[in-house]
VMD Tcl script that draws the C-alpha trace (Angstrom):
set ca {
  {23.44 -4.20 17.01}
  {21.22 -3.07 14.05}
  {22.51 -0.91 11.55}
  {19.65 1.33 10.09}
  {20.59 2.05 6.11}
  {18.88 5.15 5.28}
  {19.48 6.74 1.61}
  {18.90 9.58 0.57}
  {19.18 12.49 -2.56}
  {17.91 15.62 -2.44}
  {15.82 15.45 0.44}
  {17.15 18.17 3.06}
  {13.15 19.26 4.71}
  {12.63 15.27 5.12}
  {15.75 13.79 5.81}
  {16.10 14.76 9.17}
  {12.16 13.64 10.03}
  {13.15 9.73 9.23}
  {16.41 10.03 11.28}
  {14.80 11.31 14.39}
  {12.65 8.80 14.30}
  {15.76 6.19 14.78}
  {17.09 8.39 17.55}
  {13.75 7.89 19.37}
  {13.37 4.21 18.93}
  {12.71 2.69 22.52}
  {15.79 -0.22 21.42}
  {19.02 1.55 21.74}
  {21.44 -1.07 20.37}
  {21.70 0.91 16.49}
  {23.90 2.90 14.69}
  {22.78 5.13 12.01}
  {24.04 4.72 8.51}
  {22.90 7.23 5.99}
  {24.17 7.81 2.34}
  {24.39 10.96 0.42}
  {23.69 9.47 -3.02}
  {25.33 12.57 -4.19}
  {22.73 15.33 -3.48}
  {23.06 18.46 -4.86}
  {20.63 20.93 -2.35}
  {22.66 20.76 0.85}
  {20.98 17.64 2.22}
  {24.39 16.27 3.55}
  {25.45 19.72 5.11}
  {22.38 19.76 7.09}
  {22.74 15.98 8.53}
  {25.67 17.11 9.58}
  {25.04 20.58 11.26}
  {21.28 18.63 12.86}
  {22.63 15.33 14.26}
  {26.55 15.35 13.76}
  {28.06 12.24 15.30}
  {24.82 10.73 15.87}
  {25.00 9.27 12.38}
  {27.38 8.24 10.56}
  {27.42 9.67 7.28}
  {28.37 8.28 3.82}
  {28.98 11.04 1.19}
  {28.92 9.79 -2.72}
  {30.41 12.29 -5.04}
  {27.86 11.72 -8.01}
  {23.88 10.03 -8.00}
  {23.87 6.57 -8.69}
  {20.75 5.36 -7.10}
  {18.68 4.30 -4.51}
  {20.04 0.50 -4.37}
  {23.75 1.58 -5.04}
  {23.32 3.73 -2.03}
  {21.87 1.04 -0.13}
  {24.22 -1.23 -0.94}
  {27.34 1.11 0.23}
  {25.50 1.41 3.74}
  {25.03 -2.14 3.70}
  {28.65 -2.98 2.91}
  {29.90 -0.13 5.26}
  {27.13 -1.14 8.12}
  {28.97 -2.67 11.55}
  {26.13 -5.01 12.89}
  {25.10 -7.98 12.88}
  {21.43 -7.25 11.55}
  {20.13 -4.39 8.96}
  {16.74 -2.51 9.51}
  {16.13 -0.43 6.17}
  {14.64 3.27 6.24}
  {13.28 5.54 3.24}
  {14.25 8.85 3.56}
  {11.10 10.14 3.45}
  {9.10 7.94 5.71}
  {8.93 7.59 9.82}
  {9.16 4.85 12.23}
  {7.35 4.70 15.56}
  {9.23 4.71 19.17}
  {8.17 0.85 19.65}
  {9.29 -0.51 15.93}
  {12.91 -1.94 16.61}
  {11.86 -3.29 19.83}
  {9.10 -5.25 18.86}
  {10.48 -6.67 15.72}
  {13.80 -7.78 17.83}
  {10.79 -9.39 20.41}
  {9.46 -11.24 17.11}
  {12.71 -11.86 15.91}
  {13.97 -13.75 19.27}
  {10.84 -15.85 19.29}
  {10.05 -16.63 15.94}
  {14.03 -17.50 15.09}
  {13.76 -16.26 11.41}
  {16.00 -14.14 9.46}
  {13.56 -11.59 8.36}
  {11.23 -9.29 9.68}
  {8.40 -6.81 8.59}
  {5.56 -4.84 10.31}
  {2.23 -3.33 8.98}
  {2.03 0.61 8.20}
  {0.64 3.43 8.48}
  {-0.12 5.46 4.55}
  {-0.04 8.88 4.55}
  {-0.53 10.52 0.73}
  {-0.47 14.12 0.41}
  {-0.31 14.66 3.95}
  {-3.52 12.67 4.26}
  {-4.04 9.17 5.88}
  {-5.55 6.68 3.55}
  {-5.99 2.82 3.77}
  {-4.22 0.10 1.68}
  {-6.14 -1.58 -0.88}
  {-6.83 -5.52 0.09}
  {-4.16 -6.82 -2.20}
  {-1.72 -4.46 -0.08}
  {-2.18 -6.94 2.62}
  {0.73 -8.17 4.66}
  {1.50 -11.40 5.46}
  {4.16 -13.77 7.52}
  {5.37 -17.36 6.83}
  {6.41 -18.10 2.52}
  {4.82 -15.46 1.19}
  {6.55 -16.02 -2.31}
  {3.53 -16.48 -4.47}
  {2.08 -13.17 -2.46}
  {5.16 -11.46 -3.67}
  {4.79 -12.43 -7.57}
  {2.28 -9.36 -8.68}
  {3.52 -6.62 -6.69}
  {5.54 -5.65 -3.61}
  {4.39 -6.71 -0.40}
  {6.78 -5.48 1.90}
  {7.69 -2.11 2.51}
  {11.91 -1.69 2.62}
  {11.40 0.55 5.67}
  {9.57 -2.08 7.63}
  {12.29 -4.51 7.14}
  {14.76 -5.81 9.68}
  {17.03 -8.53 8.03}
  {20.15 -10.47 9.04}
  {23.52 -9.78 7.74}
  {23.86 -13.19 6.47}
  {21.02 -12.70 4.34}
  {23.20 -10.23 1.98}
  {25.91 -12.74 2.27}
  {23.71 -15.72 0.68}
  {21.63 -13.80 -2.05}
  {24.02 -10.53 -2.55}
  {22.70 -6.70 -2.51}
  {20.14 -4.83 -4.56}
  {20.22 -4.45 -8.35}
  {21.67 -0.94 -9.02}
  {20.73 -1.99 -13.55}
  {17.41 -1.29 -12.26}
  {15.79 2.77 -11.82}
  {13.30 1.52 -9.93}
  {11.27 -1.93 -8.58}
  {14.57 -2.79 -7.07}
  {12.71 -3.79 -3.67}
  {10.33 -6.19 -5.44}
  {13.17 -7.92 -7.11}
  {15.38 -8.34 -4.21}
  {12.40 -9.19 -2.20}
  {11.47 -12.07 -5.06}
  {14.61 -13.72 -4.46}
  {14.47 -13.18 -0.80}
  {11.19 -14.94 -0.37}
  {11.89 -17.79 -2.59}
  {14.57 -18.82 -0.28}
  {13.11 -17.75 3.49}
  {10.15 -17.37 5.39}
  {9.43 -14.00 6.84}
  {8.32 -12.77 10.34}
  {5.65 -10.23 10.71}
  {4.45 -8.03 13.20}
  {0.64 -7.42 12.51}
  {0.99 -4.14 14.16}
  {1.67 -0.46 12.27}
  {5.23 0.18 13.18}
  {5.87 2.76 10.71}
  {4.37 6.04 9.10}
  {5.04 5.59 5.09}
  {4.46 8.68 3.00}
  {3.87 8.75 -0.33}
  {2.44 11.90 -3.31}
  {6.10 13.70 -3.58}
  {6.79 14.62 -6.70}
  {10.32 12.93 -6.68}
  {8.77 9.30 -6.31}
  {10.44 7.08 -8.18}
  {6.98 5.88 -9.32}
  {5.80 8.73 -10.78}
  {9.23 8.77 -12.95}
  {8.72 6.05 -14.54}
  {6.00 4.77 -17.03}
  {5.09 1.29 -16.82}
  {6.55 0.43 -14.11}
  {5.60 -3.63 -14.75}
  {8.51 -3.49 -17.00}
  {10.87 -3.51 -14.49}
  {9.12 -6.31 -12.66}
  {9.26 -8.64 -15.64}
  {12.69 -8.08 -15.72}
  {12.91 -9.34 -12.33}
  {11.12 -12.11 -13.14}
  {13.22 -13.12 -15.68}
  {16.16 -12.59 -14.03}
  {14.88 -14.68 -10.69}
  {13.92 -17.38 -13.45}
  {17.29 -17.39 -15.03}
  {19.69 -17.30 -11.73}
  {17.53 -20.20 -10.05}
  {16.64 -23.01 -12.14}
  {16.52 -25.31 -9.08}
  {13.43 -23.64 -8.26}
  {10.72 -25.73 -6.82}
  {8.38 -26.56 -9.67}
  {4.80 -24.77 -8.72}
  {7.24 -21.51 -7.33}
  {8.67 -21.31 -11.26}
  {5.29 -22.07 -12.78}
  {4.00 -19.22 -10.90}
  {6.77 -16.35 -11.29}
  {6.33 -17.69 -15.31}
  {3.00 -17.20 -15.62}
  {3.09 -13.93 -14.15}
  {5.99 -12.34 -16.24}
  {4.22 -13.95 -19.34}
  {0.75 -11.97 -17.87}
  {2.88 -8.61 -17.05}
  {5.30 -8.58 -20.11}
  {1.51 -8.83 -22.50}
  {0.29 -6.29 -20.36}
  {3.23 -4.14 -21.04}
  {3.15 -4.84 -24.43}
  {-0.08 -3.96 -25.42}
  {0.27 -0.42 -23.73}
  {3.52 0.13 -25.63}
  {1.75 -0.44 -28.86}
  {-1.19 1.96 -28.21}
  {1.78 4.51 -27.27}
  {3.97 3.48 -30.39}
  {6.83 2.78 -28.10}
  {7.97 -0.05 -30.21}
  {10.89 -0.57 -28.57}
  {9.40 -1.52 -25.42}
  {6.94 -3.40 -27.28}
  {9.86 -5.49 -28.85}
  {11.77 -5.67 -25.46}
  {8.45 -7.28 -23.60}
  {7.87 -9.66 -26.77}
  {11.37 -11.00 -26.86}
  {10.68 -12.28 -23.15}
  {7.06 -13.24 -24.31}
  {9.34 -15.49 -27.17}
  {11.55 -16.94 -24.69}
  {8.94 -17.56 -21.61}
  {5.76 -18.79 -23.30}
  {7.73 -21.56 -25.50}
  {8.87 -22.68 -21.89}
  {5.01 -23.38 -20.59}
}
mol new
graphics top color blue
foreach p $ca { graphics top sphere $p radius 0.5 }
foreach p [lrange $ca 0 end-1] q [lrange $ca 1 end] { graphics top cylinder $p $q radius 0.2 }
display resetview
């Protein structure tokens, strides 16, 4: 069975688009699992009055999150693999089904499919470095994130060996989980668009946040710290890119006399570049 993980806050006119696309996937073997990070406009009221029992619904009594509602649906989730869904974005009929197909064949742990980007309610194309790939894409991972969390389909074991997201971080918690998930496993793709992923809403977490980079140096450091045993050109890599982010981070801090975040980013510029 595949548990689908789909969080959600304040999102009552979209919720329910994401979630019928699960009940119309063409594979059947799924349960639903969707979390209520604590929303505040009657989101949870109208899961329940739209799909009742179809999904099982998690209700947390205060926002925490996007990755401390994931990871309640993941602990809470009955089967033995783990598709995740954004609440705001749409899978196709055919998405489960051919990522199991991929799954069976290719005898990975991991799985992700190419998208379809709608901003704005208009469909535009990726840039190049948007590109998705299969096999160790770890040093594709490094600048940005390449996978999309609602594309994914991942075994439960997976969770077991690495542990859940990072709820310290507000946002760019996919592209650090997904670091230390592709520095340990290749990933399956499926070079077909599976999914419909929306972006332009005014709640995005990216548009809450000013330089957003921070957050991936952070991971950076914290993938460096945790794994020393890191194969040699995989560490040279993730270094030289948080030494290239954190200076980039930096320098825009000091324009905007945010010294604090100017001292935060040279304090891992102190530690990291002494280590080259």
């Amino acid at each position: 069975m595949i548990s689908v993980i789909l969080p959600v806050y304040n999102r009552r006119d979209l919720v329910g688009r994401a979630i019928r696309s699960v009940l119309g996937q063409k594979y059947v073997d799924w349960e639903v699992v969707v979390v209520d990070d604590g929303s505040e406009d009657g989101t949870a009221e109208g899961i329940e009055d739209e799909f009742g029992d179809a999904v099982r619904l998690l209700r947390k009594h205060r926002n925490e999150g996007v990755s401390a509602a994931r990871n309640l649906g993941i602990r809470e989730a009955r089967g033995e693999w783990l598709a995740l869904l954004d609440s705001d974005d749409e899978w196709l009929p055919q998405k489960l089904q051919r990522q199991v197909e991929a799954l069976a064949q290719s005898k990975l742990l991991i799985c992700h499919s190419d998208e379809i980007w709608i901003r704005n309610g208009v469909r535009v194309n990726p840039h190049k470095h948007h590109r998705k790939f299969g096999g160790d894409i770890f040093f594709k991972a490094l600048p940005l994130c390449v996978m999309s969390p609602s594309s994914i389909v991942i075994h439960h074991s997976v969770f077991a060996r690495l542990g859940l997201f990072d709820e310290r971080l507000p946002a760019c918690e996919d592209y650090e989980f997904f670091l230390r998930l592709t520095a340990n496993y290749e990933v399956d793709y499926v070079a077909e668009k599976l999914l419909l992923k929306y972006g332009g809403h005014a709640d995005q977490l990216s548009r809450a946040h000013a330089a957003m980079d921070r957050f991936r140096v952070y991971a950076l450091d914290k993938l460096l710290t945790a794994m020393p045993a890191l194969e040699e050109e995989k560490r040279d890599r993730a270094r030289s890119m948080l030494i290239k982010k954190a200076r980039i981070v930096a320098g825009g801090a000091k324009k905007r006399d945010n010294h604090s975040l100017a001292d935060e980013m040279q304090q891992y510029l102190d530690c990291w570049e002494r280590k080259e």
